[in-house]
N, C-alpha and C positions, 0 to 999 in steps of 0.2 A: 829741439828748436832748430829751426834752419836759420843759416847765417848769411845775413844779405848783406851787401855794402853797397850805398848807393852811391854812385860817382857822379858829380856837378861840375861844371867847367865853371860857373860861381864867379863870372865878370859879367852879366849884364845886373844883376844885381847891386853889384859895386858903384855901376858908372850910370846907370839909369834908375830918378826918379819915380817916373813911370812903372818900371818893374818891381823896384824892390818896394811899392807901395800896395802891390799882388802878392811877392815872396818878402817879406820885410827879414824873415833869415836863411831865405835863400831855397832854393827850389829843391835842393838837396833836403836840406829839414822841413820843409812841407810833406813832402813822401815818406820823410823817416816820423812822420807827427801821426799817420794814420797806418804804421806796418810796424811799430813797434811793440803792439801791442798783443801781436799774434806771430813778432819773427824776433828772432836778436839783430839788431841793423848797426851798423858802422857807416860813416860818411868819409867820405874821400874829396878832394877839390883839386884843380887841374895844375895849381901855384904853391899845392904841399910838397915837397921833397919827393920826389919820386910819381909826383902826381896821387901820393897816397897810396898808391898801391908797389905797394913793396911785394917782395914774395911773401914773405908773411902773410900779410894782411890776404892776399888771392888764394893762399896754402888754405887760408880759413875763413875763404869765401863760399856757399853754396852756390850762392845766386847774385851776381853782377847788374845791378839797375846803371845804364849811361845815359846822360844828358849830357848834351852837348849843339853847341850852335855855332856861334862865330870866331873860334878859335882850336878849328879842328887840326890848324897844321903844327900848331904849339905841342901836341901832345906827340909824346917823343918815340920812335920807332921801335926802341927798344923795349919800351914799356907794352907798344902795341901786341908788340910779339910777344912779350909774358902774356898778356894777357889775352890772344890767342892761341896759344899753349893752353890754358889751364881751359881754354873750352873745349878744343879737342881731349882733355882728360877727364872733360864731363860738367866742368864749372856751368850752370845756366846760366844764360847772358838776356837780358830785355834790354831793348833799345825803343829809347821816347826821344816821340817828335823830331827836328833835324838833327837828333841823331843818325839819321839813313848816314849821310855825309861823313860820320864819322871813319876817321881809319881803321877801327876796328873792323865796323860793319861793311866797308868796301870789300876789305882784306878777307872778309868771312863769305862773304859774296861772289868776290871775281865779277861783278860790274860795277858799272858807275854810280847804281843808284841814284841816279838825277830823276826829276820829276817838274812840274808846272808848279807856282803858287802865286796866291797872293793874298794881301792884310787888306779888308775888306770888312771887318764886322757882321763876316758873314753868320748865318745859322748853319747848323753841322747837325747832319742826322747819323746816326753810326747805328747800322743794321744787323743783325745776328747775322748768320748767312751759313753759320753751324752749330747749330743751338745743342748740340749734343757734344761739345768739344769741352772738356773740363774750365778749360779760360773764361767760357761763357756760363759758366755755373750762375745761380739766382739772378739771372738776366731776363728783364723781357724784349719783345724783339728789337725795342729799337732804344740806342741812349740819342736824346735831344738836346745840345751845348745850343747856349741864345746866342755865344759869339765863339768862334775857333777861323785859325788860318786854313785857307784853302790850300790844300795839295791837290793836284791832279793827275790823272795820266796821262800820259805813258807813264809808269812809276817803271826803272828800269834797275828789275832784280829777278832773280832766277822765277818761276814757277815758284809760288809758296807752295811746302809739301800738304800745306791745312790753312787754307781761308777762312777766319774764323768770322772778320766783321768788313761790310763795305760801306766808305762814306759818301754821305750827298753832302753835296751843298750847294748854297742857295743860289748862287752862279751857274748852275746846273753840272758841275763835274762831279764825276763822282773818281776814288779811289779805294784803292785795295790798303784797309788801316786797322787792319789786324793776321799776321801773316805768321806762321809758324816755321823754323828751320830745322834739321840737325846735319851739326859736322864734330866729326867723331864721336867721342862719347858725350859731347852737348845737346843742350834744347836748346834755340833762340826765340824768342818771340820780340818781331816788330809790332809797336802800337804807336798810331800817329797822333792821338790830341796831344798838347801841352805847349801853345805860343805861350811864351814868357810873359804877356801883356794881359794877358788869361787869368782868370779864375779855375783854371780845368781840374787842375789838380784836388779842389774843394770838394769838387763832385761827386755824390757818394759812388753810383754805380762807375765812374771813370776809377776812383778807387777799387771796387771789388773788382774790377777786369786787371787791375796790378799786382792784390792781392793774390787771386785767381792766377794769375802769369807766374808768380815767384814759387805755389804748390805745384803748376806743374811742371817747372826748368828745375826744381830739385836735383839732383844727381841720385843717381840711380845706384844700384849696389854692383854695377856693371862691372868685371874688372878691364884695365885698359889693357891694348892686346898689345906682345911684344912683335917687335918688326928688323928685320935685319939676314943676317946670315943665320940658317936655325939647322940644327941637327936633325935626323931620320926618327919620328916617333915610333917607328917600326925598322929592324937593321934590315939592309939593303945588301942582299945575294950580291958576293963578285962574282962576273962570270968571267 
């Protein structure tokens, strides 16, 4: 079984009505209510000790699910750095919705990751655009949300190495909201539905493209490579 832990920054739920009558336990166990059943999941929140991700708990992560929105500077440097460590060692990472913003994803990035939005009630068409990419497995071309937040471009992040999905919406912008990375021996997959005020998460096909995300950022049997001062694999003639 691969071993997922999904991290929830788990305050708007707290402090809004509004949301927690979408997540009533939290956007964390919404995710973990439809991937338990085909992963082993653990939940993490931004206000556990450690932010929940101890070494431990990342030591026996496969695959890292992050949510996060309006309290991305709370989350501690130190943490960020474990847990960009453990993706350069191959840990898979997904990042939903504004999580772009987050420190990890900056920091995995080297840009800013800024982009256009707005809450609008808009309709959200999310288009295959690589129907032969494993993420997009029993997909047809296109998933239809009746309400999602508009992102737009410019989205400012590297060249995705693999564009898997692009969004319309009804405002007419459209963006790049399914994008593939890797750095070192990680997979990262960006996927952008999931406003907190949303039902997205219910969705079945927004499900199998999370699904789908967490089989393929698995870790691989890759070993990770050593770096440093290295001896001659072959001895070196003195002349």
């Amino acid at each position: 079984m691969i071993n997922v832990t999904v991290w929830n920054e788990y305050r708007h739920e707290k402090e809004s009505d509004e949301v927690r009558s979408v997540y009533p336990e939290g956007i964390h166990e919404q995710l973990k209510s439809f991937l338990k059943d085909e992963f082993t999941v653990h939940t993490a929140t931004l206000d556990e000790p450690e932010h929940g991700l101890t070494v431990e708990v990342l030591e026996n992560t496969d695959v890292l699910i992050w949510w996060g929105h309006k309290a991305h500077q709370d989350v501690s440097d130190e943490i960020v750095n474990r847990v960009h460590e453990r993706v350069l060692q191959g840990m898979g990472l997904i990042v939903l919705h504004s999580g772009h913003m987050s420190k990890i994803f900056i920091k995995l990035m080297g840009t800013t990751c800024d982009l256009k939005w707005r809450e609008a009630d808009e309709r959200c068409h999310i288009w295959t655009v690589d129907p032969s990419h494993p993420i997009a497995e029993g997909l047809g071309e296109c998933i239809k949300l009746e309400k999602e937040e508009m992102y737009g471009e410019h989205f400012d992040i590297p060249a995705p190495e693999e564009l898997i999905f692009i969004n319309w919406y009804e405002g007419g912008e459209v963006f790049r909201g399914g994008c593939t990375y890797r750095r070192g021996n990680g997979k990262i997959f960006y996927f952008q539905p999931g406003h907190e005020t949303y039902p997205t998460y219910y969705h079945k096909d927004i499900q199998r493209v999370i699904k789908n995300s967490v089989r393929w950022a698995n870790p691989t049997a890759n070993t990770y490579p050593t770096y440093g001062h290295h001896q001659p694999v072959v001895p070196i003639q003195k002349k």
